[in-house]
N, C-alpha and C positions, 0 to 999 in steps of 0.2 A: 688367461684368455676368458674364464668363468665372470670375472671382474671388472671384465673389461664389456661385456652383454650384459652383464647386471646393472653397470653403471649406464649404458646407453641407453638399456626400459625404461630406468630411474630418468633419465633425461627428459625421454616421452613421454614420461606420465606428468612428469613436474609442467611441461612445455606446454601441454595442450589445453590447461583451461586457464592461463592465463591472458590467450586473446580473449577467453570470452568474460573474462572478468574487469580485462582495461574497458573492451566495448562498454559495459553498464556504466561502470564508472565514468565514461568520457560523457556518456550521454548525460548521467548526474550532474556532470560538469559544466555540460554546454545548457541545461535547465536550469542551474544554480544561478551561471551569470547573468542570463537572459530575464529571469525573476529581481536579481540585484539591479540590471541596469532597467529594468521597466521601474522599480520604486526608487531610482534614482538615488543608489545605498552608495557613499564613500567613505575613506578612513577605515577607523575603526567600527562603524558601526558594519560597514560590508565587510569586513573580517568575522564578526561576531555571524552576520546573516551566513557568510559561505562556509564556517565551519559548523553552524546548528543545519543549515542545507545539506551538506556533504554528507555530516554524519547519520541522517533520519533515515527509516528503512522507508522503506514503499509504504505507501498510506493507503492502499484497496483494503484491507480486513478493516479497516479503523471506515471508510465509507462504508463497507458493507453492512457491518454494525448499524451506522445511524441511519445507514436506509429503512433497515428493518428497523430501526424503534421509533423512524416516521410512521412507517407501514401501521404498527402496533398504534402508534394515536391516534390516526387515522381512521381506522377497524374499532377502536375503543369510543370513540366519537361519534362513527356513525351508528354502533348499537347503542349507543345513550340517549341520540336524537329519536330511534326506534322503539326503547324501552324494554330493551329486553333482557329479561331476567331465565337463569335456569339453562338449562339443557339447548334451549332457543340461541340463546348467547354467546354458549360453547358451540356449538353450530354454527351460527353466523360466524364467529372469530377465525374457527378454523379456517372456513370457507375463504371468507377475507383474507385473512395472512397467508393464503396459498396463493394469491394471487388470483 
């Protein structure tokens, strides 16, 4: 009887984050095609596109990066068209890359 409640938690714990992992994936999926059929990919090369698509993780860390290292040339730019040198610079930068 022990084996048999052990085996049915074991069921619901297996069971329940599996909707929420096809959901990502389906949606990966329906983004993947949708990209393939807008650059008009067949063959082999939309095999090569939907398996490097499939398999990439989410790409917001890799945007948030180069936003900030716009930000950063930006803020670096505009203290050079300023001229500012020293403690001035360090001031302005902060200020700037806080938004």
């Amino acid at each position: 009887m022990k084996q048999l409640v052990a085996y049915a938690c074991l069921g619901l714990l297996v069971a329940v984050p599996a909707p929420a992992f096809a959901g990502a994936q389906q949606d990966r999926m329906k983004n993947c095609n949708a990209e393939a059929k807008e650059k008009a990919l067949q063959g082999d090369e939309r095999k090569a596109f939907m398996k490097k698509c499939l398999s990439n993780k989410p790409e917001a860390p890799a945007d948030k990066k180069s936003a900030q290292q716009e930000r950063m040339k930006n803020c670096n730019a505009e203290a050079k068209e300023k001229a500012l040198k020293g403690d001035e610079r360090k001031k302005f930068m902060s200020s700037c890359l806080k938004g």
